[in-house]
C-alpha positions as CSV (number, residue, x, y, z in Angstrom):
1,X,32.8,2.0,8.8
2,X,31.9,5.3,7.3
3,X,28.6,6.5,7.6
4,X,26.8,7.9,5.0
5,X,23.8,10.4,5.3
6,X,20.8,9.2,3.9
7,X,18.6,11.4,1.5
8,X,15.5,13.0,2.3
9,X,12.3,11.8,0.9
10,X,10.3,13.2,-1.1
11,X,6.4,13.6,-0.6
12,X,3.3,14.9,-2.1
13,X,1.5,17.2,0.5
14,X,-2.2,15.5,-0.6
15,X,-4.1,17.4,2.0
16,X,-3.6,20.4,4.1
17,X,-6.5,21.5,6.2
18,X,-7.7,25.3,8.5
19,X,-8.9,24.8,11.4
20,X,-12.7,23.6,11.1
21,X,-14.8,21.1,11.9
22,X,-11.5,19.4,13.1
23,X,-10.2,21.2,16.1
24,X,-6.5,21.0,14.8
25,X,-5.3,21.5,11.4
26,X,-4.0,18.9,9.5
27,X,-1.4,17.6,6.8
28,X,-1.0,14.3,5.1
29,X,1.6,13.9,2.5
30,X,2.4,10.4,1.0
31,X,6.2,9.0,-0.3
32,X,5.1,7.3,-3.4
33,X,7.7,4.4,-3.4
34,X,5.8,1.0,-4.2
35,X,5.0,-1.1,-1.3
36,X,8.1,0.7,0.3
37,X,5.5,4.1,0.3
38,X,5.3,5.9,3.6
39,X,2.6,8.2,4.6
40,X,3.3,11.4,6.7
41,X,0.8,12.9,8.9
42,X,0.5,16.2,11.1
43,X,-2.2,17.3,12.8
44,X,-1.9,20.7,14.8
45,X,-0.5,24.4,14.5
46,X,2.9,24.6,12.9
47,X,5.1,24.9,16.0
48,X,3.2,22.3,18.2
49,X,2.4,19.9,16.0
50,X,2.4,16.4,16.5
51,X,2.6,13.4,13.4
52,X,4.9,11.2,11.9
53,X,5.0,9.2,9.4
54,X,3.9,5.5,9.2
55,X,4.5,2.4,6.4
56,X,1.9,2.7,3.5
57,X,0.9,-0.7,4.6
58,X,-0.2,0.9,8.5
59,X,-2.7,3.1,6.7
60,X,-4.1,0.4,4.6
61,X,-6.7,-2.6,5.7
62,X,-5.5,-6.3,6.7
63,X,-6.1,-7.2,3.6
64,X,-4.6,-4.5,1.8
65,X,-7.6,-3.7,-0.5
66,X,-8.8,-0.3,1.5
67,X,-8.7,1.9,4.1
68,X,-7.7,0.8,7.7
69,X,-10.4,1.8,10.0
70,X,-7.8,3.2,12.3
71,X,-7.5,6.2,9.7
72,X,-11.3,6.6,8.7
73,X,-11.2,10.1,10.7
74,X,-8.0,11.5,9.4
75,X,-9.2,10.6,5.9
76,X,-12.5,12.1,6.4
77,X,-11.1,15.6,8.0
78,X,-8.9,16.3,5.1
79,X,-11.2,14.4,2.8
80,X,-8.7,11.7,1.2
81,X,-11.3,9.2,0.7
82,X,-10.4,9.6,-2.9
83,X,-6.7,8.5,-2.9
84,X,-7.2,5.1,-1.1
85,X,-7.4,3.2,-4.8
86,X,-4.2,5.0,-5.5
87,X,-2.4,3.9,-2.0
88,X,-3.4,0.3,-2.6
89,X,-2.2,0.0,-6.1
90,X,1.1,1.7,-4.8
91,X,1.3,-1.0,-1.9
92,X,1.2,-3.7,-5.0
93,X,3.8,-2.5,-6.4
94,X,1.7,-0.2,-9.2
95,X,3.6,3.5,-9.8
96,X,0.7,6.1,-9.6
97,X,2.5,8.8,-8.7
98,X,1.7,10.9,-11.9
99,X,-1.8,9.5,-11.5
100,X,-2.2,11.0,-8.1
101,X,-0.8,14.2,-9.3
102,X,-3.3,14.3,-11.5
103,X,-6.1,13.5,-9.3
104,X,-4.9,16.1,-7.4
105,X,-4.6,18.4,-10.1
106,X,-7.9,17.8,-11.0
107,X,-9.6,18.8,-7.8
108,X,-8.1,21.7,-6.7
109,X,-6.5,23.5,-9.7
110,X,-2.6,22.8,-9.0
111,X,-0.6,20.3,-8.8
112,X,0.3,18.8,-5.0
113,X,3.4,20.5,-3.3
114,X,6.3,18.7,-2.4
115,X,8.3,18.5,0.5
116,X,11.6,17.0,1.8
117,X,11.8,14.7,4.7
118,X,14.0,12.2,6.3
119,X,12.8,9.0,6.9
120,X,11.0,8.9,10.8
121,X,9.4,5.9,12.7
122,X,8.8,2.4,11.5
């Protein structure tokens, strides 16, 4: 059977952090796919970083309404409390991407980049 090469996904780069008050810097960028969504994460200097990326649904509470506790930290280093209503109306099913552009927009002057990755992990 021939094998075919799956396509890179593509993500919105939500936050990207300088060193600070964190000791690392730090990236989150999110796949907006429904509740097929993946959330990558990368926390140190470029060449020795460590992250992946992880099921919308990892990031998200039991009950799928907020933030897992698990991620409280990440979200309040790069301060991303503000997209958790978007990621749980993407894990129903909801597409906010342009909505999450906007958002984005909105605080910090430009629109979110995007970057290119295969699919990792779970």
């Amino acid at each position: 059977m021939k094998k075919t090469k799956r396509r890179p996904l593509r993500f919105l780069v939500i936050a990207r952090t300088a060193p600070g008050r964190h000791p690392h810097p730090m990236e989150v960028a999110v796949h907006p796919a429904g509740a097929a969504s993946r959330v990558s994460i990368s926390m140190g200097p470029h060449a020795v970083n460590a992250g992946g990326q992880v099921p919308l649904s990892a990031v998200l509470d039991e009950a799928r309404t907020g933030l897992s506790p698990y991620w409280a930290e990440q979200f309040d280093e790069t301060d991303l409390h503000w997209v958790v209503p978007y990621l749980v109306r993407l894990q129903a099913g909801e597409d906010v991407t342009d909505e999450i552009v906007a958002a984005y927009t909105a605080r910090h002057g430009e629109a979110p980049a995007k970057m290119f990755q295969d699919r990792y992990g779970v």
